[in-house]
N, C-alpha and C positions, 0 to 999 in steps of 0.2 A: 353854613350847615349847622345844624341841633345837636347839643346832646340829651337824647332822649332822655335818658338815665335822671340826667341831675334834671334834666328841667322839669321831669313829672314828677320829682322825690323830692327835689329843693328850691330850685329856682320859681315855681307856683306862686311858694311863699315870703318872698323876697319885699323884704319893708313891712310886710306882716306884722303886726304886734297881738294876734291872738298863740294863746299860752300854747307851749310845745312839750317840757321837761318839767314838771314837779320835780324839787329835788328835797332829798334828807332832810337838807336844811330850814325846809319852810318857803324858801324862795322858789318862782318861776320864770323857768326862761321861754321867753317869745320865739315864735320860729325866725323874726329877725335876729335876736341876738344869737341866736344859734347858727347861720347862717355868716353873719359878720366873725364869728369865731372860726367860725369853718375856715371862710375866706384870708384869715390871717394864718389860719396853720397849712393852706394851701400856697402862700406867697412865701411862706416857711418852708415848704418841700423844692420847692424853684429855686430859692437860694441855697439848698444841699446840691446844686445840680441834677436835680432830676430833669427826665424830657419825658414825654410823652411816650407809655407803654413799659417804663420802668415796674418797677415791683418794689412796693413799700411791706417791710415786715412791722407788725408793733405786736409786742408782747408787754401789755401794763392792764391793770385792773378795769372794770369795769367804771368809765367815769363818761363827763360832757367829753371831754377832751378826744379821746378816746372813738365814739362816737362822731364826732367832727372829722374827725379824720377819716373817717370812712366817709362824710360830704365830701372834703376837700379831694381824696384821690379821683373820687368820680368827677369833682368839675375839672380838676387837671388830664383828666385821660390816660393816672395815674394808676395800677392793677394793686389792688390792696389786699394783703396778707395778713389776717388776724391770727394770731397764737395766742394758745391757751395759757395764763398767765402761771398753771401749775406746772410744764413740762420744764424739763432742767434743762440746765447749757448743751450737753449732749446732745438733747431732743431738738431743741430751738437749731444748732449747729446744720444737720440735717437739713429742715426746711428752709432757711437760710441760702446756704453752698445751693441746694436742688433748686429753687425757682430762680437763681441769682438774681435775687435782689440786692437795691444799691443802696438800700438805706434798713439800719434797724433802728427800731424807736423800742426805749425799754427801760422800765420803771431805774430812776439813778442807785436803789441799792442790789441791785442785779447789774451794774454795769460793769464792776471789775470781774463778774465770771464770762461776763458774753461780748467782753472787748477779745479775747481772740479767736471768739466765733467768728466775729464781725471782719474782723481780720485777714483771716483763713480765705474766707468768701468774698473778699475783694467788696466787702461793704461796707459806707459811714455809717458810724454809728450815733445816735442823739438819746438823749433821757429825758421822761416826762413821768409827773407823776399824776394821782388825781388829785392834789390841790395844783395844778397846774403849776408847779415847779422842775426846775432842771433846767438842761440846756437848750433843748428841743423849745420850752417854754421863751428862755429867754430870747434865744432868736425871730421867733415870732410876736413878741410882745408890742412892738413899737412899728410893726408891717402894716399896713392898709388895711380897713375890711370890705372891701371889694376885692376882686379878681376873677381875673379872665375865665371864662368858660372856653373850654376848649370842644372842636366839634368831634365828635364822634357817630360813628354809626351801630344800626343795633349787633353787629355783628363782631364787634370791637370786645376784648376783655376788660373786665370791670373789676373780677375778685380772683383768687386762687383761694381752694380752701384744701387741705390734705387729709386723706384720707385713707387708711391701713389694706393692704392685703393677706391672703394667710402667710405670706412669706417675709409680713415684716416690714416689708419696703416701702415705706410711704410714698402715695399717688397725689401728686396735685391737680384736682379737677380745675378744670377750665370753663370761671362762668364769664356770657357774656352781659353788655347791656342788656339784649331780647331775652336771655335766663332769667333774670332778675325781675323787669318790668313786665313780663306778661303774667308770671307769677305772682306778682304782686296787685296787680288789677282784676288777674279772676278771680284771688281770695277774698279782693277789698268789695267785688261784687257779687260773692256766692254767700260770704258772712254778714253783710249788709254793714259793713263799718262807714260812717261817716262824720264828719265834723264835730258833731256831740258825741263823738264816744271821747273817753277816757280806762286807756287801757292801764292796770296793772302788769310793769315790767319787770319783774325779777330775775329773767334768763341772762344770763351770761351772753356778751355778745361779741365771742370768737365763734360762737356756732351759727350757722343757719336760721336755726329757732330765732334765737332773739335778735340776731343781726338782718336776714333778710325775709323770715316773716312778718315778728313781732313788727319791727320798727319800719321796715318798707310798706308796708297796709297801714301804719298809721300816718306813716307822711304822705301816701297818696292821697288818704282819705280826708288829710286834714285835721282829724284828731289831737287829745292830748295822750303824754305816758305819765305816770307814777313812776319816777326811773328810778329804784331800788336796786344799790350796790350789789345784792344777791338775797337768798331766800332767808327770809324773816317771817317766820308766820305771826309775830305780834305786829310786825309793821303792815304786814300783808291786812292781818287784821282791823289794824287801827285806818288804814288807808281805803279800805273796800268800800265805805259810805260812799265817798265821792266818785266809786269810777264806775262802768260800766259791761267792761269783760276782763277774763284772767285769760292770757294762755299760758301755761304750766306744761313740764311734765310730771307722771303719775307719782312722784314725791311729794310734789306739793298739795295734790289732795289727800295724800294719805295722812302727812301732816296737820290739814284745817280738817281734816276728822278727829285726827287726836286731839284737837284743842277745844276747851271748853268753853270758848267764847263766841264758837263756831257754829251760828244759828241759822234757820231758815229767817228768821226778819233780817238778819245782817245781809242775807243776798238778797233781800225781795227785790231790791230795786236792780239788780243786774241780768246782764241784757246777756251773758254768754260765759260760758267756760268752754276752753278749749283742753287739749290733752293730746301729747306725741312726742317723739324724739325715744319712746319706748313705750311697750306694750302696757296696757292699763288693763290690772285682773277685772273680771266681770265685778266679784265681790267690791270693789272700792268702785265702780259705777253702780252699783242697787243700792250700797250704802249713803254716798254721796247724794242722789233723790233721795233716799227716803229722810236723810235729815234736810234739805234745801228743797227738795220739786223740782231742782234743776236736773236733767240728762245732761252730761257732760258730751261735746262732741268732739270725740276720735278723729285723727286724722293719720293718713302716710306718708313719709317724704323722706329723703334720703339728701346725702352729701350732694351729691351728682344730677339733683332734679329738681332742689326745694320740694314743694308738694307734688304729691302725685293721684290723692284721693283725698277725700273728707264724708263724713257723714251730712246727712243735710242740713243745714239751717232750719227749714219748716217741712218737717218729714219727721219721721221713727229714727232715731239714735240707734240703731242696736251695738246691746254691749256684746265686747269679742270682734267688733269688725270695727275695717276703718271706712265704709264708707263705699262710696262710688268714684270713679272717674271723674278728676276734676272736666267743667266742659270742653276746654281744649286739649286735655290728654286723653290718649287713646292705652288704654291697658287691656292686653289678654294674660292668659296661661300655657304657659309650651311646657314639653315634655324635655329636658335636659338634654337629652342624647338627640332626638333628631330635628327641635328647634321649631314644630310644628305645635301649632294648636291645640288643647287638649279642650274637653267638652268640657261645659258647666258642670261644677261639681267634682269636679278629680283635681289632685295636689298637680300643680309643676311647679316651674320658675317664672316668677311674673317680671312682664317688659315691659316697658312703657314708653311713651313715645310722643313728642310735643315741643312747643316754645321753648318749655320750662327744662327740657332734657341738657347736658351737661356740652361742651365743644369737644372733652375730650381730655386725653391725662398729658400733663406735660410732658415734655421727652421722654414720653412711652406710647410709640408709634403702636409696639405690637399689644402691650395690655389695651388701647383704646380699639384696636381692632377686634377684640378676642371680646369685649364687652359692647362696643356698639357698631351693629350691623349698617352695613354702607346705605339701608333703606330707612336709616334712620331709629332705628327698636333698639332700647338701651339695656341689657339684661341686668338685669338689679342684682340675680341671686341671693333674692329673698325666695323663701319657699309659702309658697298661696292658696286660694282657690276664691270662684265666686260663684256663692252660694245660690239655692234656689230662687231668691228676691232680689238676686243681681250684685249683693253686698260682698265687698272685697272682706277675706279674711286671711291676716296673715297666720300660717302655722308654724314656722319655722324660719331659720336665717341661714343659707348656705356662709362656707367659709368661717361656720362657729363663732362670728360676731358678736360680743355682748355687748349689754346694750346698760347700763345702772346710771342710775338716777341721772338718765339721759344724754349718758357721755359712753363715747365708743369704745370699748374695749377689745384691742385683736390679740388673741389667746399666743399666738406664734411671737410676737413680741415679750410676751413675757414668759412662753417656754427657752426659746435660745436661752436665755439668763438662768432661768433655772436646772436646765439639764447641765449645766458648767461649775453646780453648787457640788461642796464636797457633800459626799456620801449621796447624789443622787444618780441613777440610772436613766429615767430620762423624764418628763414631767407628761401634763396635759390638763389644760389652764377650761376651766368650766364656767357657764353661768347657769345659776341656782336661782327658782326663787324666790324673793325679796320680798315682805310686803312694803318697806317703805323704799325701797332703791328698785323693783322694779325685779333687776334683776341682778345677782352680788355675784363677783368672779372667785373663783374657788379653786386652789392647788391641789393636784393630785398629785403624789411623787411616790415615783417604783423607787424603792432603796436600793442601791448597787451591792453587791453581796458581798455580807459578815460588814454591813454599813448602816447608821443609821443618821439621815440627815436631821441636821435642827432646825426645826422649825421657825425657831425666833430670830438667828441669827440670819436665817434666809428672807426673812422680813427684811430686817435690816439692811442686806446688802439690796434687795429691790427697791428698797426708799429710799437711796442714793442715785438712782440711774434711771427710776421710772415717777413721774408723776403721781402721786398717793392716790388719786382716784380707780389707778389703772391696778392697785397692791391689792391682793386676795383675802379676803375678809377671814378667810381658814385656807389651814394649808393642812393635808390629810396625804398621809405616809401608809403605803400599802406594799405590796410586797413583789405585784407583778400587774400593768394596765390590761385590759379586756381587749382581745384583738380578734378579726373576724378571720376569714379563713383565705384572705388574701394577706392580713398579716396587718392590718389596719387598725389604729387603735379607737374605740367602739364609744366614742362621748357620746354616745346615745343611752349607752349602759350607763355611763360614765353618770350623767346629769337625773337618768332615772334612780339609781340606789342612792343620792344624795340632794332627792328633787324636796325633802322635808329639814333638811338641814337647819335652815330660818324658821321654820315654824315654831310655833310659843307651845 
């Protein structure tokens, strides 16, 4: 028996010596030697005792290493858990215990806080870093690079990736092989990538984006990456002669507008910009043409779907939407309340439904119920409409979701913390926004009476306990929140009287 997965992402290119990773350094690695890397930190997971359908955690920076290990669990039949490398022990602790996983991999100077995470959750723990040192390193160092493909089917789990509710609780979606691989062949065939491309990578690859977009379309297609430790606009710069497409999210163009070395001859020869993970304002898409010629194309996708629309390749971009229905997903708009159809042109809730749709949240029978309909319709709760020309346009985000410089922020995670701060009554966490982050989270706090909270010191205590991406750019002290006449507090008022906050 096959497995799909590795064979149409890695096993293709097996003995291969055309170029896979540009790296920092100058050097290239072949999709053999990446491959043979793979296969030693896979012979490395087998002697931690793993078996087949375990769940590997790794929280470490963006490196080869790093990436290989997301080959090796798919050739092992291993479920791979990337963590974001800013969330604290607390956080990690959390997704850890909840998927129980049996192994954590995680950079050696975070190991004395998250050995008794690791502990707690009944999991080994190993260290690597991105010069490939640690423990994790050493026991793989002198292992084979070959090894076993193990079979699987497309209905088999390949990743877990977590993802927030309003109530805080983090949901681990359930992808499988078929999530991943169909996904990755109708992108690799709607965006026309193929063996000559050379993509610029700077996404982080605990998320979606740059782990099972960016880098699954380029291993089907055969491609190279520019693998960029994270967003560098001079390296972005200095790199873009050789390659072919960027996909970003909307920081990164806002950023190659601000820079002055950022020309229309510098793109001439590129074949595509991409754009997602958060809403890109119209203004940095009429901007971006009118200095390059390029239309940047928009796309939408979610934790729980990978993509779910794109704008066309050889069609009209329009800015403000994301596009069409990728071809094997199927997307309407229902009315919230009776889960029915709403005609072209009116807001609902958009569901979607395909390959690409998610298996389901782990041990949350009834959230996977309550979100995907037994006919298979996944309700996103995002809020939508598709317009007169058929073009998906998102308006809004049920559950208050932010979204900044293309990292999820759920507002109820960082209200619990702060309604518990001295002198506050109770909060409500906003997105404002942003021209370079898209969109920036914003504290609003009711003062509890004859109190007044502090503002800096409540920074302080949420930079202890919460990942800094997720900490509010301003924190705004008022006297009593806006609530409707059910008693609701009104972030719609909320995000309106503070929608110019950022602006210059």
């Amino acid at each position: 028996m096959a497995n799909p997965l590795y064979d149409a992402l890695f096993g293709q290119h097996t003995g291969q010596s055309t170029p896979f990773l540009h790296l920092p350094d100058g050097t290239t690695l072949t999709h053999a030697d990446f491959l043979e890397r793979a296969a030693q930190l896979a012979n490395a997971l087998i002697k931690c005792g793993l078996a087949t359908g375990d769940r590997v955690a790794l929280q470490i920076e963006k490196s080869v290493d790093a990436l290989a290990l997301y080959a090796a669990c798919v050739q092992r039949g291993l479920v791979f858990l990337p963590l974001n490398p800013a969330y604290t022990a607390a956080e990690v602790s959390y997704f850890v215990s909840n998927s129980g996983a049996r192994l954590l991999i995680c950079d050696p100077v975070n190991a004395d806080a998250l050995r008794p995470v690791a502990s707690d959750a009944g999991a080994r723990i190993e260290t690597l870093d991105t010069a490939a040192r640690g423990s994790f390193a050493t026991l793989a160092k002198e292992l084979p690079t070959t090894s076993e493909t193990v079979p699987r089917e497309g209905d088999d789990l390949a990743a877990f990736l977590y993802t927030s509710g309003t109530t805080g609780r983090s949901k681990g979606a359930m992808m499988t092989q078929t999530n991943l691989l169909s996904n990755a062949r109708t992108l690799t065939d709607l965006w026309q990538f193929t063996e000559r491309d050379v993509l610029l990578h700077a996404l982080p690859i605990f998320h979606t984006h740059g782990l099972f977009v960016a880098t699954n379309v380029m291993l089907l297609a055969g491609g190279a990456m520019v693998f960029m430790p994270k967003l560098d606009v001079d390296a972005l710069i200095t790199a873009m002669p050789r390659a072919t497409a960027l996909m970003g999210v909307p920081t990164f163009y806002t950023r190659l507008l601000d820079h002055a070395d950022f020309t229309s001859e510098l793109t001439r020869h590129m074949r595509l910009f991409i754009s997602g993970s958060a809403p890109l304002l119209a203004e940095t898409h009429k901007a971006f043409e009118a200095r390059t010629g390029h239309r940047i194309l928009e796309r939408y996708g979610m934790t729980e779907t990978n993509m779910n629309t794109s704008n066309p390749y050889d069609g009209p971009r329009r800015a403000g939407t994301v596009g069409f229905a990728l071809p094997d997903v199927e997307l309407k708009v229902t009315n919230p309340d009776t889960g029915k159809t709403l005609p072209q042109g009116e807001i609902g809730v958009i569901e979607v439904r395909g390959p690409n749709v998610f298996k389901g949240y782990w041990q949350m029978p009834e959230k996977t119920a309550a979100e995907l309909r037994p006919d298979g319709w996944f309700i996103t709760g995002d809020l939508g409409l598709i317009d007169d020309l058929g073009y998906v346009q998102i308006v809004g985000r049920g559950k208050d979701l932010i979204i900044s410089g293309g990292y999820n922020i759920y507002p109820k995670e960082l209200e619990v913390i702060l309604d518990d701060q001295p002198g506050v009554l109770e909060s409500a966490v906003i997105g404002v926004p942003h021209g370079d982050l898209g969109e920036a989270p914003v504290a609003v706090l009711a003062r509890a009476k004859g109190q007044d909270p502090d503002p800096e010191a409540i920074l302080k205590t949420l930079g202890t306990q919460l990942a800094r991406f997720k900490c509010p750019r301003k924190v705004i002290v008022v006297d009593e929140l806006p609530r409707n006449t059910m008693g609701k507090v009104q972030k719609n008022v909320l995000r309106a009287d503070h929608a110019d906050l950022f602006k210059a």
